[in-house]
Structure formats: C-alpha cells, structure tokens
C-alpha positions in Angstrom: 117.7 130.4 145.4 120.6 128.2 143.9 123.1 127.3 146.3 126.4 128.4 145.6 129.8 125.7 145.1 131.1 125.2 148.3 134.1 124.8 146.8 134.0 128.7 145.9 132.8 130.0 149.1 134.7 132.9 150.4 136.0 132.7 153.8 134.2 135.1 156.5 137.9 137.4 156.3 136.9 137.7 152.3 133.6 138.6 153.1 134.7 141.0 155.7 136.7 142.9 153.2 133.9 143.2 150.7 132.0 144.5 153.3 134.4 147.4 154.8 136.9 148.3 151.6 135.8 151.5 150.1 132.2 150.9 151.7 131.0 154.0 153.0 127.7 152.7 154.4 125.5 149.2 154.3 122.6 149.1 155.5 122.0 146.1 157.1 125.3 144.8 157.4 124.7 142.4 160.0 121.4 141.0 157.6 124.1 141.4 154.8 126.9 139.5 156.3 124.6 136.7 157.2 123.1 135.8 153.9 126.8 136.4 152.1 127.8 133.2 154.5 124.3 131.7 154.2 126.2 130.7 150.4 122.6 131.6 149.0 123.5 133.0 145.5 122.4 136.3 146.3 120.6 139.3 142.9 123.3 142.0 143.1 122.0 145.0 141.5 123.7 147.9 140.5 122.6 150.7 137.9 124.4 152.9 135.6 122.8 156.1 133.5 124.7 156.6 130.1 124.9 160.2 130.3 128.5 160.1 128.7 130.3 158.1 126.6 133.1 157.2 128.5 133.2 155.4 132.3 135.9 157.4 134.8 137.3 155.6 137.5 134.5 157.4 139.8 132.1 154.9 138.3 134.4 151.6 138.5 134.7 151.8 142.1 130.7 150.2 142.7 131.9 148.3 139.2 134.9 146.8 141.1 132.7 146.1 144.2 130.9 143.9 141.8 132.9 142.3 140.4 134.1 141.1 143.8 130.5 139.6 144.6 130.7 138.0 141.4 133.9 136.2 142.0 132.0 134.6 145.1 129.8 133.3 142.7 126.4 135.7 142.8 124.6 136.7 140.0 125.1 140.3 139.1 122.2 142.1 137.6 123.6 145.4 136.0 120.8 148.1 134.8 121.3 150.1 131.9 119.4 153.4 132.7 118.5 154.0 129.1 115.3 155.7 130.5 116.2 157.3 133.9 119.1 158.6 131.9 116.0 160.9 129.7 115.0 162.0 133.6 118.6 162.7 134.9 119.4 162.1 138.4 119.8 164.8 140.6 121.8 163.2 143.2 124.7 165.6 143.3 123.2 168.5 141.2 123.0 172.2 143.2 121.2 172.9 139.5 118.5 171.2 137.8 119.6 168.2 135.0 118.8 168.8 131.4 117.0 166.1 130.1 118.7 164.5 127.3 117.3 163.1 124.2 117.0 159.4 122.8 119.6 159.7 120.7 122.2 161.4 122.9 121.7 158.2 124.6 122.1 156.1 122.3 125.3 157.2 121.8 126.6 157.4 124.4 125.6 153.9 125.1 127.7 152.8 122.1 130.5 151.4 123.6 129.1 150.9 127.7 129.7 146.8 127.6 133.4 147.0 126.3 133.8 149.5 128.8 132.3 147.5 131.6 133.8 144.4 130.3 137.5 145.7 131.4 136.1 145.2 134.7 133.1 142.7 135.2 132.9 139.3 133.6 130.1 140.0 131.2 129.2 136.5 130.5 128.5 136.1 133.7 126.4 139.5 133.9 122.7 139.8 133.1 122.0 143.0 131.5 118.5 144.9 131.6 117.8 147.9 130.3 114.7 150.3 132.3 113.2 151.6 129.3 111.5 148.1 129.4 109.2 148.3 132.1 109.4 152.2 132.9 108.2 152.6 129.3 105.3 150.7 130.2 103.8 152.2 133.8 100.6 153.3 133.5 99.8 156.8 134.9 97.8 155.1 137.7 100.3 153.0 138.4 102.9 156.3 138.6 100.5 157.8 141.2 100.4 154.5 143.5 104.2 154.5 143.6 104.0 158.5 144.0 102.0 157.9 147.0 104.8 155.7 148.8 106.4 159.4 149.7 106.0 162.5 150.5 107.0 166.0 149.8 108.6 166.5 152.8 110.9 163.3 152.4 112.3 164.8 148.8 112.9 168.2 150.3 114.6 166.8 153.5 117.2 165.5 151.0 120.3 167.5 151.1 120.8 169.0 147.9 117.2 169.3 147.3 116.6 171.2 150.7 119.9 173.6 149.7 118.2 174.3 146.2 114.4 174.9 147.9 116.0 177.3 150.4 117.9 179.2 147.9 114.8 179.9 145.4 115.9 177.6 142.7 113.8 175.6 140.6 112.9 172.2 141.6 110.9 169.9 138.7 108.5 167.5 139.6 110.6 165.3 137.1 113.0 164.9 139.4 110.7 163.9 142.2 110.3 161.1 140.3 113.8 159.8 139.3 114.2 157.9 143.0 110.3 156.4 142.2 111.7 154.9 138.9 115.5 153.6 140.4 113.3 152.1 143.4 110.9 150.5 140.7 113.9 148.6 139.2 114.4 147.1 141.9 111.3 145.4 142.3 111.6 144.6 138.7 114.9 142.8 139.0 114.8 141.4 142.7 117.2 142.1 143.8 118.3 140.8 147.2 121.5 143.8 147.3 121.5 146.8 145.7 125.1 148.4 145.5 125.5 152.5 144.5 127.7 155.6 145.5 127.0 156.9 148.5 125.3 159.9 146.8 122.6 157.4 146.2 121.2 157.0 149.6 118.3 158.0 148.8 117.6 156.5 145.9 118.5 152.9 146.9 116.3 154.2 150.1 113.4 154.3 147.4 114.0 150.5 146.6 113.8 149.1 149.9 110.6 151.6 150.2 108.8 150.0 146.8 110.0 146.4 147.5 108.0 146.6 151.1 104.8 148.0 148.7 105.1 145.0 146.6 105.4 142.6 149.5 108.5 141.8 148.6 111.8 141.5 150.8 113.8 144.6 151.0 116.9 145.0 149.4 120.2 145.5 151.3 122.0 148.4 150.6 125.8 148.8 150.1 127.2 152.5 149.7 131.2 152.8 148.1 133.1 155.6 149.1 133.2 158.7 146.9 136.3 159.7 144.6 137.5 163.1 144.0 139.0 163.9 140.6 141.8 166.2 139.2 140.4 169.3 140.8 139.8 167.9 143.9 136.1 167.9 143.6 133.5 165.1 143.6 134.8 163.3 139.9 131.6 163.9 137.5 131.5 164.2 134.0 130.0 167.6 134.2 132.7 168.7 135.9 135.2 168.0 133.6 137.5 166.3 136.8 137.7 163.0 135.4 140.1 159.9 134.4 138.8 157.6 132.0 139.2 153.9 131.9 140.1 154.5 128.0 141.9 157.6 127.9 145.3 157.0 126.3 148.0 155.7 128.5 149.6 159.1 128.5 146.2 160.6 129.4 145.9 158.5 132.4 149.5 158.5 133.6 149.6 162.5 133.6 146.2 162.8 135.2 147.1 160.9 138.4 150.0 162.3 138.7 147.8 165.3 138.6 145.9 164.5 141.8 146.6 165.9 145.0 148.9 164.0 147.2 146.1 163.5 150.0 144.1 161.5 147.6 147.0 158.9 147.0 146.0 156.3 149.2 142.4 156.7 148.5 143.1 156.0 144.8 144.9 153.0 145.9 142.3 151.5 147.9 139.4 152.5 145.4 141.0 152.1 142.0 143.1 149.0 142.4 143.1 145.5 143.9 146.6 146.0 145.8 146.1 143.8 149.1 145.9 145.3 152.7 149.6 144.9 153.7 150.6 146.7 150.8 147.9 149.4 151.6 149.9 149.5 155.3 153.0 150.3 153.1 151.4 152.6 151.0 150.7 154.6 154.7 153.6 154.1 156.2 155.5 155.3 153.2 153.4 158.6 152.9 153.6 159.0 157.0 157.8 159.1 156.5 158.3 163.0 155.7 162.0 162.0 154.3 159.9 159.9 151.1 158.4 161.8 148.5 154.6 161.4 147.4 155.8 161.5 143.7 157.2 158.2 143.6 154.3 156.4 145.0 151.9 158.6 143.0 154.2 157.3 139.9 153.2 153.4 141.1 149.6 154.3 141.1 149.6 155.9 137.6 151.9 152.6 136.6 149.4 150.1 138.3 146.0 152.2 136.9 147.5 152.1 133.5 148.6 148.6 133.5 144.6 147.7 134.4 143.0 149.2 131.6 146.2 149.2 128.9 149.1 146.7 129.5 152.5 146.5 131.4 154.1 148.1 128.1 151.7 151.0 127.9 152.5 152.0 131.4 156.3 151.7 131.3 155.8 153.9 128.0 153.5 156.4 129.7 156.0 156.5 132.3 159.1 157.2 130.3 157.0 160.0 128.3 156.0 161.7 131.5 159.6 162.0 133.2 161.1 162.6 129.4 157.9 165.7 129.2 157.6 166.3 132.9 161.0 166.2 134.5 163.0 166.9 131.9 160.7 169.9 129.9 160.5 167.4 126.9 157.4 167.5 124.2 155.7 164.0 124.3 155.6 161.3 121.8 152.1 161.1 119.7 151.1 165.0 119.8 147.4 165.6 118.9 147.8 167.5 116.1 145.6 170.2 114.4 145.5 170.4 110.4 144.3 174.2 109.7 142.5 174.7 106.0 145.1 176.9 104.3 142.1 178.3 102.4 140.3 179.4 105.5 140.6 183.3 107.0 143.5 183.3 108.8 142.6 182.9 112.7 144.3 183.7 115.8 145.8 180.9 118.0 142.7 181.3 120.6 140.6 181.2 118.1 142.0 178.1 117.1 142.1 176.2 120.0 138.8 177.3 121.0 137.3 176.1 118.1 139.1 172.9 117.6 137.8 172.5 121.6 140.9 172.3 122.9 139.9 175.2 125.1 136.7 176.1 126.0 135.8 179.6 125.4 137.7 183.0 125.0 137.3 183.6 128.4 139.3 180.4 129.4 142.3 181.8 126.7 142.3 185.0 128.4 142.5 183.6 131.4 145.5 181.3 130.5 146.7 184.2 128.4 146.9 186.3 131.7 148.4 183.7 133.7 151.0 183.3 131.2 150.4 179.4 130.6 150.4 179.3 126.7 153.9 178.9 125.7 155.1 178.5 121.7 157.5 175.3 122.3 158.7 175.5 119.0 157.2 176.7 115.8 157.2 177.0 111.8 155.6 180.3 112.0 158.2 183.1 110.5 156.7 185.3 112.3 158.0 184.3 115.8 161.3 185.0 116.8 161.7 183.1 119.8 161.5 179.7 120.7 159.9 178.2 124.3 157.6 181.5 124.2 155.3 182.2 127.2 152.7 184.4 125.5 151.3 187.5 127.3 148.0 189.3 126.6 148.8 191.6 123.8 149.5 188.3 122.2 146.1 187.5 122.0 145.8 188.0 117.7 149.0 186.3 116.7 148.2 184.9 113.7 149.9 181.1 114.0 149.5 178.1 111.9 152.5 175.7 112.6 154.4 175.2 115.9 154.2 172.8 118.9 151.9 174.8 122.2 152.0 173.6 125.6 148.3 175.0 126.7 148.9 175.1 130.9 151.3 172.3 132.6 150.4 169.0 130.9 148.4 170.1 127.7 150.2 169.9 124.2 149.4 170.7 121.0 151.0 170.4 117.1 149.7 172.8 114.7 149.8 172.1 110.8 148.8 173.0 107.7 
C-alpha cells in the first residue's frame, strides 16, 4: 500500500476522535486504530442505494465520517448500489421492500454526486457502481456465496426474526441482499468498511466473504443513528426527513421542528463544531433557566450555512421568527395555479391532488384537528380572515387565498 505524507498524518487525539464521534460500534478498533497510525493509506468503503432522489442528513453522517478519513489522506471508495438498490435492503423494514425498477433508479441517481459533493471531495473519491460485477455472477457462483450462511444466521437478525415470528412474508431476495453488499467488498478491497449501525449485518457479510476469498477482513465502523422530525429512525419512507437541498427555509423550520432531546445529537452528527463547544452545547441545555430554542436556532443557522451560505441562513432565520414568533406568512410561498376551466374542486381536493397532502383521510384528520386555517384569501365567499376550518368545511369551494396546512406548512392558491 502507498504510504501516506508524513507531513499529513493525524495525531493519535485526531484519530481518537474519528474513532469515538458518532461511532456506535467498530469492530476491531484496536486492529483499526493500529493501522490508522501504521500511515498505510488504508480502502475506505462505504455504500449508498439510490432509492430517492434526495440525501437527508441521516445519510451524511457515514458521508461526514468519510470525509474525515479522507482528510488524513486514504482513499475513499464510495459504491453506488445501482443494483442492490433493484433488491432493496431490508435492514430496518418490519415489511418487505418493493423492488424498484431500472429507471426509478436512474432517476433518482440523477443528481447523487452533486449531492455528495457538498460533503466529500469527489476528485479525490473513486466511484463504482455494483451493477458491474453483480450483473455478472454466475448462478454457481451465487450458490457458493449462498453457502457462506445459513438460514438460521438471517432469521437470528432482529427485524427478520420479528417478521418470521409474526407470520409475515420473508423473500428469499432478501436473503440475498447481505451476500451481494459482502460481495462488494471483496470487489473493492477494502481494508474499512464504514455503514449505519443498522448495517451490522451486512458489513458482517463482508468480513464473512473476504475470509472465503482469502482475503483480509475488513474492519468495520458503525455511526450512530439519527432520528428525524417525528422522532423516529429518519428514512425516506418515513417521510421524517431533512434534506441536504431542501430550501433554506425548509431546513431552518425542520430543526426547529425536532425535539429538544435530539439537540445535541444533531450537533455532534450533523456538524463539525469541536468538542469544547459540544461541552457548551451540554452545559447550556443542563441550565434549566436557558431555553432549548435558542440553541436549536444555532443548529438550524449552522446546518443551513453548510449546505446554503451565511446569507441563506440569516434569511431563513429572519423568515422563521417573522412566520413563527410573530404569526407572519413567509417570503417565497409555493404557490398553486388552478385551471379556471377545470370543475370547480374543494380545498382538500386540491391539496390532495397537488400532493401537498396525502390522502382524504390526512384532510379529515387535519380538518378535525382544526389545523387548516384561511390566512387570507381572494375568495368572496369567505367572510373571515385567519380562518381555522372545521369539518363541515370540508366542500368549500376555494380558488385564491394564502392556507397555513398544520404549524409550519403554507400555501398560496391562484388562478
């Protein structure tokens, strides 16, 4: 292996801190530590299945661990699963994962580097995509690696176990999604391979297939999972998530969103504030007379600064206390332009079709909890302004007004 600048070494307190901040696991970290101060360029892989378009801060926290290998001078090897993505990983999944098609991935994959690129140096990354060995195993080769393990291992896995016991289905397709992740690694050598910790068991797989292959196993290094606006594991499917590209305003309200237990977390996991400010982070949070809002405000500054600029997140700060603290309407409404020649539609049907809710049953539900409000409107019909709408509301016809749909949702309706 190419030896490393000496000049660029990391001290052992650097290394320290790649190997405990947001780690959840490593496995061996005594194996690990040693080769990091070896200064062998060590084969740092990591990969990443398009299933959506857009990359939430869940997914940068093993992107940010990365990119702090790379800055000690290793060669990152990031795997696009453009193929594992068509088996779907069931990881985290109490149901089983539709597969999705080539072109879904496609896609989604459209804008993955620029995406990646607001976080890793990408002229320093070597990018691979699976599809170009998987694509080529041969069936006999599938049933050597198949042999590696056993039934018993996949059902012993926790939410594979919870599905067997409670009589759902279990394909054999996803039996073989840890076979294929392990397989990359083998196909990449890599010396690290670095994953949320939901991924045990697949990065397991790796070290498992390397040892087949002769080859030396991989170290593993497990990040520490985030929870999203709900409070919930952050996952696309969930609908939980912040993305590194929503709009300032987007990203500002979403944090501010997030339950003030999860402050700190998002601190260390999301951004590269250093550990004596992490200390003041506690100590303010610890002091009952301080409240959480105003640090949660310099995490949605410092989170929107990253992936925006300095401007955007004074700007997405202003707009949140003008919207937020004072009951303002924000700058740059998403607006909805209804066809004046089309049946005339209720509001629910409106934002339900323009996906700005997601079913009738969501409306109702808001309806009922009496979070649709008309801020103002156009609409004759209407007498009042700053409206909360109850449910024999429900077939108002409306075409023009400003809606606030629950606490941080608006909307401007034209034609």
């Amino acid at each position: 292996m190419a030896i490393i600048n000496p000049n660029i070494v990391t001290d052992e307190e650097k290394i320290e801190n790649i190997l405990t901040r947001g780690v959840e696991d490593i496995i061996d970290k005594s194996e690990l530590k040693k080769a990091l101060l070896s200064q062998k360029q060590l084969r740092i892989k990591f990969g990443i299945d398009p299933t959506g378009p857009k990359i939430h801060l869940g997914r940068t926290i093993p992107l940010r661990k990365l990119r702090e290998f790379q800055k000690l001078g290793h060669q990152i090897i990031l795997i696009i699963g453009d193929f594992t993505a068509q088996v779907g990983d069931a990881s985290d999944k109490s149901e089983k994962r539709p597969i999705l098609t080539r072109e879904i991935i496609d896609e989604n994959l459209r804008d993955y580097k620029n995406q990646i690129g607001k976080i890793i140096d990408l002229s320093k990354t070597e990018f691979v995509y699976n599809s170009e060995w998987l694509n080529k195993l041969t069936f006999s080769e599938i049933v050597k690696l198949a042999e590696i393990f056993t039934v018993q291992q996949m059902l012993a896995r926790r939410n594979f176990k919870d599905r067997y016991e409670d009589g759902k289905e279990i394909s054999l397709r996803e039996f073989l999604y840890p076979i294929m992740q392990g397989y990359d690694s083998v196909m990449v050598k890599a010396d690290v391979e670095i994953g949320g910790f939901d991924q045990l068991f697949n990065l397991k797989a790796g070290r498992y297939i390397q040892e087949f292959y002769g080859l030396e196993k991989q170290n593993i290094l497990t990040t520490e999972m985030l929870e999203g606006t709900n409070g919930e594991k952050m996952s696309t499917s969930q609908g939980n998530v912040i993305n590194i590209i929503d709009s300032p305003n987007e990203i500002f309200g979403k944090l501010m969103s997030i339950k003030d237990d999860l402050i700190l977390k998002y601190f260390i996991l999301c951004t590269e504030i250093n550990n004596s400010e992490i200390e003041e982070a506690k100590n303010f949070l610890a002091d009952s007379k301080n409240n959480p809002r105003d640090l949660k405000m310099k995490l949605a500054k410092t989170i929107v600064t990253m992936y925006h600029s300095e401007k955007a997140a004074a700007q997405a700060e202003n707009n949140f206390i003008e919207t937020f603290q004072k009951n303002g309407v924000p700058d740059n409404l998403e607006t909805i332009i209804i066809n004046e020649a089309e049946p005339e539609k209720s509001l629910g049907e409106i934002l339900v079709t323009q996906k700005l809710i997601k079913s009738k049953a969501e409306w109702k539900r808001l309806i009922s909890a009496r979070a649709i409000k008309f801020i103002n409107t156009e609409d004759q019909n209407i007498e009042k302004q700053n409206q909360e709408l109850v449910l024999e509301d429900c077939e108002v016809k409306v075409y023009a007004g400003i809606f606030k749909l629950g606490k941080k949702k608006f909307v401007k309706i034209s034609n």
